[in-house]
N, C-alpha and C positions, 0 to 999 in steps of 0.2 A: 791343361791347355787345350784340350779337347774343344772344348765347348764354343772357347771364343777361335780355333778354326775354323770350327763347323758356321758361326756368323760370319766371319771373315772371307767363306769361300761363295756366299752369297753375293757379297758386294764385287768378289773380284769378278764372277761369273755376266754380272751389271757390266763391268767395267769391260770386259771384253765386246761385250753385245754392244757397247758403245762407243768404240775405239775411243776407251781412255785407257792413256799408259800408266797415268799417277793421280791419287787425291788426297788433299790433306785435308784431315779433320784436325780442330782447332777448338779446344778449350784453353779460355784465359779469362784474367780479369772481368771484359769487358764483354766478353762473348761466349758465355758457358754454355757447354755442348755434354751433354750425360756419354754420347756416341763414342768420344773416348775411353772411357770405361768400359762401356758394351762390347769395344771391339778389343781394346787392349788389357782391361782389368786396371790400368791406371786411374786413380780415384777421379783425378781433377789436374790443371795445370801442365799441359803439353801439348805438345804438335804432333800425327800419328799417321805416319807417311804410308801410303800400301799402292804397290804396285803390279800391274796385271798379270805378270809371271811370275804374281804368288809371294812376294816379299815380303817383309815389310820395317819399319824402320821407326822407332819410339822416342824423341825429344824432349825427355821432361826437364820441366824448372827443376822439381827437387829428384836427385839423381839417387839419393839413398830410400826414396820412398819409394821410388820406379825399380829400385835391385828389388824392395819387399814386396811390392803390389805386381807388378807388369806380366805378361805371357802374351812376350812378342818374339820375334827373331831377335833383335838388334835394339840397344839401346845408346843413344850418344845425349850428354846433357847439350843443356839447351846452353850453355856458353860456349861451349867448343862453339856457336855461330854466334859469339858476340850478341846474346838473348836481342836476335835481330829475325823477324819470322821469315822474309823475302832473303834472307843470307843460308835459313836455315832450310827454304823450300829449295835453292840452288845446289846446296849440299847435300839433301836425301837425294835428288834426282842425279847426282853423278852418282853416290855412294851405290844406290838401287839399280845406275847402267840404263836410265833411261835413253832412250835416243833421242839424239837432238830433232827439234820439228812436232814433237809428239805431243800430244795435248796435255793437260795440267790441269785437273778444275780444283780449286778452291771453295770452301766454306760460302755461302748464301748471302751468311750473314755479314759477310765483310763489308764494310761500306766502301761507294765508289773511289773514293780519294785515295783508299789506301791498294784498292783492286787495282789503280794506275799508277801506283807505287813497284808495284808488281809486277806490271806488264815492262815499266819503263828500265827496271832492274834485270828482267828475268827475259833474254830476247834469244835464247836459244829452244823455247816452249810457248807454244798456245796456249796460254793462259784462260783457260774458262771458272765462269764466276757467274750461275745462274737459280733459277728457285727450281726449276725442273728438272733437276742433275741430283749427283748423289746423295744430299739429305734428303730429298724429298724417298728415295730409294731405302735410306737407312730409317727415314717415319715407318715407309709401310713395314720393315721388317721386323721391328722391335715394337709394331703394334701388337704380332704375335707372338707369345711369351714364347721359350723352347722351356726343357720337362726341367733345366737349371733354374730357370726363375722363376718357374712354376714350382720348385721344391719350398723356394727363398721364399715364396708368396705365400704358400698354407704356413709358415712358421711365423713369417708377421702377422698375420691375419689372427691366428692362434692367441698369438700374446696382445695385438689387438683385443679379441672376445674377452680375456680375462682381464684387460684393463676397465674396459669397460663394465662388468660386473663390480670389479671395485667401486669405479666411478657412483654409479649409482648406489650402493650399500654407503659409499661417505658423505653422499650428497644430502643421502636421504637419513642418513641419522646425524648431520649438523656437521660432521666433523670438516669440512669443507665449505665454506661460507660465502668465498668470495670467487671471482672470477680469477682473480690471482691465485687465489687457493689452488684450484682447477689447474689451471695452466702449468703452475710449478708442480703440484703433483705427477701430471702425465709425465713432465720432462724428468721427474726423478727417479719415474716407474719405468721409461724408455730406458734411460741410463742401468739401471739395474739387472735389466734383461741382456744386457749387450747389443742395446740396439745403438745408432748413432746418433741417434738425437729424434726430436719430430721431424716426419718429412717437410713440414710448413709452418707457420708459425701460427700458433694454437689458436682457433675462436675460441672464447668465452665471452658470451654478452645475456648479462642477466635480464631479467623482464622488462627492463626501463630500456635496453640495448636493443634488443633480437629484431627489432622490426629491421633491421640492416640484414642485406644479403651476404655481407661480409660488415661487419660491424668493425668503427674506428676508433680507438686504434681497439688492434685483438683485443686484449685484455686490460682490465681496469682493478682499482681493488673496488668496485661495486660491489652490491651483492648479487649472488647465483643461489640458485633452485629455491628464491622465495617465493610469494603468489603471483602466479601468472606463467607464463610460458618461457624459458631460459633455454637457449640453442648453445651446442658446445659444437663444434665441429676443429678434430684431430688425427691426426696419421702420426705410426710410428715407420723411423726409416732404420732399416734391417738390411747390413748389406749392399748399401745403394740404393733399397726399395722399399715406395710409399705405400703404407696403407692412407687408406682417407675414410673416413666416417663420422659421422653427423647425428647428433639424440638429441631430442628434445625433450627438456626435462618441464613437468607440466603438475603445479601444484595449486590448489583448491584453496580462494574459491576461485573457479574461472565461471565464466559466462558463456552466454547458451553460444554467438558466435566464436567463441573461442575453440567450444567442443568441436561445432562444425569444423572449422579451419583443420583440428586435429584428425578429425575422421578423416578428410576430403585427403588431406597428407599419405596413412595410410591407405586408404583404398588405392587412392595414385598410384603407389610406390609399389603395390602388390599387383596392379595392374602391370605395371611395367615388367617388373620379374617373368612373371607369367607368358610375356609375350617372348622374350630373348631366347635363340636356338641360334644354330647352326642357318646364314644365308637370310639369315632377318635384316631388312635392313634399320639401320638404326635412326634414320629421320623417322621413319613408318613405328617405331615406339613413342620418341616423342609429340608427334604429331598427336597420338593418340589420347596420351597424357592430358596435352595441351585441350582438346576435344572434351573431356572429361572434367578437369575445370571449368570448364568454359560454358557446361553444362549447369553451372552453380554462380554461373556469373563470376568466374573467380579468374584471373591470371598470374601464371607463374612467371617470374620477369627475369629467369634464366634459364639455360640449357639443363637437359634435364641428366645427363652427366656426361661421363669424359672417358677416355682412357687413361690408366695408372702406369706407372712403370720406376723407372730411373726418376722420372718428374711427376710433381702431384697433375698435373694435367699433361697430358700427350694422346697421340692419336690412341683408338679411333674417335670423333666426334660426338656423343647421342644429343644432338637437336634438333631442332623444326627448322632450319633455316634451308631455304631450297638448295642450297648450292652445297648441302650435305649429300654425299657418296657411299657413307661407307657403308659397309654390309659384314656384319658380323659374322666370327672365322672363329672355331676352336683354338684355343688360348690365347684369346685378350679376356684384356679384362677391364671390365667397366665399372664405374661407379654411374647407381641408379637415387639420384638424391632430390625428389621433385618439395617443393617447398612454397609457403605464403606467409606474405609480410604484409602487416597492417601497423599504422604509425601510431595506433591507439591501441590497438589489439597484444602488437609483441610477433614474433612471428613463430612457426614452426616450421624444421626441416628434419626428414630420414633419408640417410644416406648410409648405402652398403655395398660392399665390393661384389664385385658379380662377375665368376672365371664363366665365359662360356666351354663349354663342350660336347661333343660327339650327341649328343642327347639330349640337351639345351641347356640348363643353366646349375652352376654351384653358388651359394652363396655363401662366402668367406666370413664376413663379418656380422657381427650381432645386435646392431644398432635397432634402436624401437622410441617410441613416444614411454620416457619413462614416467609412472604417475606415482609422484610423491604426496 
């Protein structure tokens, strides 16, 4: 229980500097939040009440999943409030001894209609309900991993690499034909490791697909790794957490602009690596990137990656867009996946997990231009 204290005293420490006395985080249905997990160890499906003098108080739907998963103080199922959220946010705040008058902020993501369901319900609390309040508090925190999910990360990562080495050995000797091939494989290699499944739902788009930056739908029974250029892009989820990685599988004959496309991919992508340390900022990579295409008349028509976490995209940012901030901080971790799609061509992308640290950069995963 250690661990998620140790996130937990984070936010209350936020919560003080803010005079907030309560906030609920809210996973459900319609509004899934990983933050529950993070701070409670509860998978999915509850309400996770924590209060500035250190409390805190756990709501799940399923109340026998919350005895085997949780590490909170206090758990009450979510019908003890008649699975009513506004019944169930009036009942942590007596339970937790809030005082009446004190402020309350709610989840971001709530929509208006129901945020004045709340206020018109809840009239012994300041009800706050903003994008500049606690999630935006609990993005920057769980951009940077602590040494917990930095242990959870090398072990995905790990069975990552050696899926991928499979991958390629089945691709490349036939025994894997289709993009459906593909796809059910990974999910049965994930399965077998004890992982939970993929973190997202598998690309597979063989030569006639790849010029898609995300190809429709994922997978098809097409063929894969026939001539031409076939993009696979998959993450295993381990634990709660995604790996994400991207090969492009590239068999002969290809053409003289194809090679290019291939080269220009790599060179990219090891440019990028090259640049990430400690205080880098992360537009100042992509920009770079972007620069380097653009040198070859070529454009990348996405960001050049993201942070990993609980979700296959979370903070920090890595693109070109100016209203990018962030600045890279030992343990995040980013995925570095710069990529080019041609509608005639097929496209190519490499994508690989990238922990920074104290010294600049680890590279997790083992993703390359494989040549069959």
């Amino acid at each position: 229980m250690a661990i998620y204290d140790k996130r937990r005293d984070k936010i209350y420490d936020w919560m003080a500097r803010e005079n907030i006395a309560m906030v609920m985080i809210e996973d459900c249905e319609n509004r899934r939040d990983p933050a529950l997990r993070w701070l409670s160890g509860q998978p999915s499906d509850g309400l996770f009440f924590m209060s500035v003098d250190r409390k805190n108080l756990l709501v799940p739907w399923d109340i026998n999943m919350a005895m085997l998963y949780s590490q909170c103080d206090t758990v009450v199922p979510y019908s003890e409030f008649d699975r009513r959220p506004a019944k169930a946010l009036k009942g942590a705040a007596e339970f937790l001894k809030v005082p009446a008058g004190s402020r309350i902020e709610i989840p971001s993501a709530i929509p208006y209609p129901l945020f004045l369901k709340y206020v018109e319900e809840i009239t012994d609390y300041d009800i706050l309900c903003r994008d500049n309040g606690v999630d935006l508090e609990i993005e920057k925190d769980r951009a940077v991993k602590d040494e917990e999910e930095i242990s959870i990360y090398r072990k995905v990562s790990a069975m990552t690499c050696e899926l991928t080495a499979l991958l390629e050995k089945n691709v490349a000797s036939g025994k894997l034909k289709t993009e459906m091939d593909v796809a059910l494989f990974i999910e049965t290699e994930a399965r077998k490791r004890g992982c939970e499944g993929t973190g997202f739902n598998t690309l597979a788009a063989g030569p006639e697909r790849s010029f898609g930056i995300h190809a429709f739908p994922p997978y098809t029974a097409g063929a894969f790794g026939t001539a031409g250029m076939s993009i696979l892009d998959y993450g295993l989820k381990y634990m709660g957490y995604t790996s994400d990685a991207t090969l492009t599988f590239a068999r002969e004959p290809l053409v003289k602009q194809q090679e290019k496309m291939i080269s220009l991919v790599e060179k990219a992508h090891s440019l990028a690596v090259s640049m990430i340390g400690k205080g880098v900022s992360c537009r100042a990579i992509a920009l770079a990137v972007d620069a380097y295409f653009a040198k070859s008349k070529k454009t990348m028509p996405h960001a050049l990656g993201h942070g990993i976490g609980l979700q296959a995209h979370e903070a920090p940012s890595v693109r070109s867009r100016a209203d990018n901030e962030w600045v890279l901080e030992p343990g995040m971790i980013v995925t570095i996946e710069p990529g080019l799609y041609d509608p005639v061509l097929g496209g190519c992308r490499l994508e690989n997990d990238v922990l920074i640290t104290e010294t600049g950069a680890d590279v997790l995963t083992n993703s390359k231009i494989i040549r069959l």
